[in-house]
C-alpha positions as CSV (number, residue, x, y, z in Angstrom):
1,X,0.0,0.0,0.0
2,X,1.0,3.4,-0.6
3,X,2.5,5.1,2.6
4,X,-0.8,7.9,2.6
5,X,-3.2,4.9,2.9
6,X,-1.2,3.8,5.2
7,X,-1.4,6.6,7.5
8,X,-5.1,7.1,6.4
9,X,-5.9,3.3,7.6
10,X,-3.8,4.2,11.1
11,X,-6.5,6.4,11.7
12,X,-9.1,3.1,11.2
13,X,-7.3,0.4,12.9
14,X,-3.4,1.4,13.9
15,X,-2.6,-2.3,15.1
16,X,-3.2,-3.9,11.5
17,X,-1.2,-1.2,10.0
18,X,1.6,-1.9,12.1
19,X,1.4,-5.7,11.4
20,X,1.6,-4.9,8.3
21,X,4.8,-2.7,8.5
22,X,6.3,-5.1,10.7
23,X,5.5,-8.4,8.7
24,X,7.3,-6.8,5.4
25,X,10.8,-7.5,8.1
26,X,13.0,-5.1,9.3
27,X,14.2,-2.8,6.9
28,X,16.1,0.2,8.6
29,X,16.2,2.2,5.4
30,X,12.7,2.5,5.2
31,X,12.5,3.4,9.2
32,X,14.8,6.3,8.7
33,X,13.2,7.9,5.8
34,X,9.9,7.6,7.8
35,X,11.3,9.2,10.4
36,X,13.3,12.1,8.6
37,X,9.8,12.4,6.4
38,X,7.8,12.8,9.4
39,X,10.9,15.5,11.2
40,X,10.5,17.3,7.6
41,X,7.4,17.6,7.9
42,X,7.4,18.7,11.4
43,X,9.9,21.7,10.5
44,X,7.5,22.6,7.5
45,X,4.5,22.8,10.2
46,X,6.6,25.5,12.0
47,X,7.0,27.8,9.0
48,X,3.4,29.9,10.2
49,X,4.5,30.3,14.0
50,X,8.0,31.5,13.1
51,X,6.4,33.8,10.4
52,X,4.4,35.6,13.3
53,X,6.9,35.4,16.1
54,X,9.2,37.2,13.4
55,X,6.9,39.7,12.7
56,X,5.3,40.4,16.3
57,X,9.3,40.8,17.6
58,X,11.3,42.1,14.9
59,X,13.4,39.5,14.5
60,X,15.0,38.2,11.2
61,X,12.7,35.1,9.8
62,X,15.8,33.0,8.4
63,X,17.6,32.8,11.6
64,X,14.4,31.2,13.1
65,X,14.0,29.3,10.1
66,X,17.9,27.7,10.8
67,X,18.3,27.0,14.3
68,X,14.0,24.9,13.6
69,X,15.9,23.6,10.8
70,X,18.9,22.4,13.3
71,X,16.7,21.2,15.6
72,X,14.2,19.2,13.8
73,X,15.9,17.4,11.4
74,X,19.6,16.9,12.7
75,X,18.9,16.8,16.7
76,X,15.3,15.4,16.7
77,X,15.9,12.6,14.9
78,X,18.8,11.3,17.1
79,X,16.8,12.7,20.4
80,X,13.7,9.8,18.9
81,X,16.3,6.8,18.4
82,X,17.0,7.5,22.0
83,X,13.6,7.5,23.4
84,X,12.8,4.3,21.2
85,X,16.0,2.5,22.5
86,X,14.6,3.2,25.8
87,X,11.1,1.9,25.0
88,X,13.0,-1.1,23.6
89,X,14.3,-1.5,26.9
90,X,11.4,-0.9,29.4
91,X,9.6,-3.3,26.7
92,X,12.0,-5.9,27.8
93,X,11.6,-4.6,31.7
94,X,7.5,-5.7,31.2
95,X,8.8,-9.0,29.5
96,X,8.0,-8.3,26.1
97,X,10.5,-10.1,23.2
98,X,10.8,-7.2,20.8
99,X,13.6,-5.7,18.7
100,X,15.1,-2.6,17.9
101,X,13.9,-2.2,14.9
102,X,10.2,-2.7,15.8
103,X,10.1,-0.1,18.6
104,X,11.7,2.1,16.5
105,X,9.1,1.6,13.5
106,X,6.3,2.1,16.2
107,X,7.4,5.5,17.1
108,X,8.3,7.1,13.9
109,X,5.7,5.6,12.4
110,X,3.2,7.7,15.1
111,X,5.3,10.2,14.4
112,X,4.6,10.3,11.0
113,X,0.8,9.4,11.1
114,X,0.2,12.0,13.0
115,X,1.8,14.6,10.8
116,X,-1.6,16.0,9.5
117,X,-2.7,17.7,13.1
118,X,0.6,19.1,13.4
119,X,0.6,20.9,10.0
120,X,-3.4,21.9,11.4
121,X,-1.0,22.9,14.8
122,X,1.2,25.5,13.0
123,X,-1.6,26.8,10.9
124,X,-3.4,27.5,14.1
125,X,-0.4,29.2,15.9
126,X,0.8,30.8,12.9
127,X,-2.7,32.5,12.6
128,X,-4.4,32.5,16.1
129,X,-1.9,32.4,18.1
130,X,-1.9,31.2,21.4
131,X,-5.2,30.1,22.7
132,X,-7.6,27.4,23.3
133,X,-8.0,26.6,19.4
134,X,-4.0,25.9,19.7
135,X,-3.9,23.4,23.1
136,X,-6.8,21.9,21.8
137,X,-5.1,21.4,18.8
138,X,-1.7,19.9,20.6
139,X,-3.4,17.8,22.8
140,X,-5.8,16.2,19.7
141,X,-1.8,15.4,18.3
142,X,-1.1,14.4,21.2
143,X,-3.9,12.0,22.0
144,X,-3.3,10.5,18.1
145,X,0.3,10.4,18.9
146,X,0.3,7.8,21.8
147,X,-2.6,6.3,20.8
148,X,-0.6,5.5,17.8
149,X,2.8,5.0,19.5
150,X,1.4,2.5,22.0
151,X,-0.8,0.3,19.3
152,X,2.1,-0.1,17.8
153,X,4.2,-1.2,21.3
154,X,1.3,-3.2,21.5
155,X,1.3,-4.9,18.4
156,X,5.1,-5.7,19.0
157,X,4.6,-7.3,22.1
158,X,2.3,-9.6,20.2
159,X,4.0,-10.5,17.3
160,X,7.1,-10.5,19.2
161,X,9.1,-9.0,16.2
């Protein structure tokens, strides 16, 4: 399937789109372009916010721009193999067989799938602003995030990939 069904159908049911990531095997290529897709995407979501903080402070755009850049798709992505090695591990704690790779796939692959609310997140705080419209927002991505993130933990522990 393509990877936008994918996402669409983790919306539907996010355990069988995990099994079906995780019965293709582990393929660490396809992990990290998820990932950096998703941390992309992320930094493109920002664009709006950093558009008005720019313009309510008079402060330059590009340097904004850079140090989001930085941050989202060089630092981010090694700050998210951390946190997954250390689900891989507290996994192991609860006694669940996994592997790297599959913890790994379960949180960028939240990551990604959730994608859509944050582009809806920086639209909403590049033209509102702070408010309720933006923590409801966050904590909608939020909510899909983990939801997400521990379907696919859970799906793991099942399949015991």
């Amino acid at each position: 399937m393509s990877v936008t069904t994918d996402m669409l159908a983790t919306y539907r049911g996010p355990r069988k789109v995990f099994a079906r990531l995780f019965s293709i095997g582990p393929r660490e290529d396809r992990a990290l372009v998820i990932l950096m897709i998703s941390c992309v995407i992320v930094f493109i979501a920002q664009w709006p916010r950093l558009s008005r903080e720019a313009f309510e402070t008079g402060q330059a755009l590009n340097p904004l721009l850079g140090a989001t850049l930085l941050a989202w798709v060089f630092i981010v992505p090694l700050a998210l193999y951390v946190i997954a090695f250390l689900s891989q591990m507290l996994m192991r704690i609860i006694g669940r067989k996994t592997t790297g790779f599959a913890t790994r796939m379960s949180l960028f692959w939240a990551l990604f799938a959730s994608t859509p609310w944050l582009l809806l997140h920086g639209l909403v705080a590049g033209f509102i602003g702070q408010g309720p419209a933006l923590s409801s927002v966050g904590f909608v991505w939020l909510g899909f995030f983990l939801w997400f993130w521990i379907a696919g933990l859970s799906q793991v522990g099942r399949n015991h990939v």
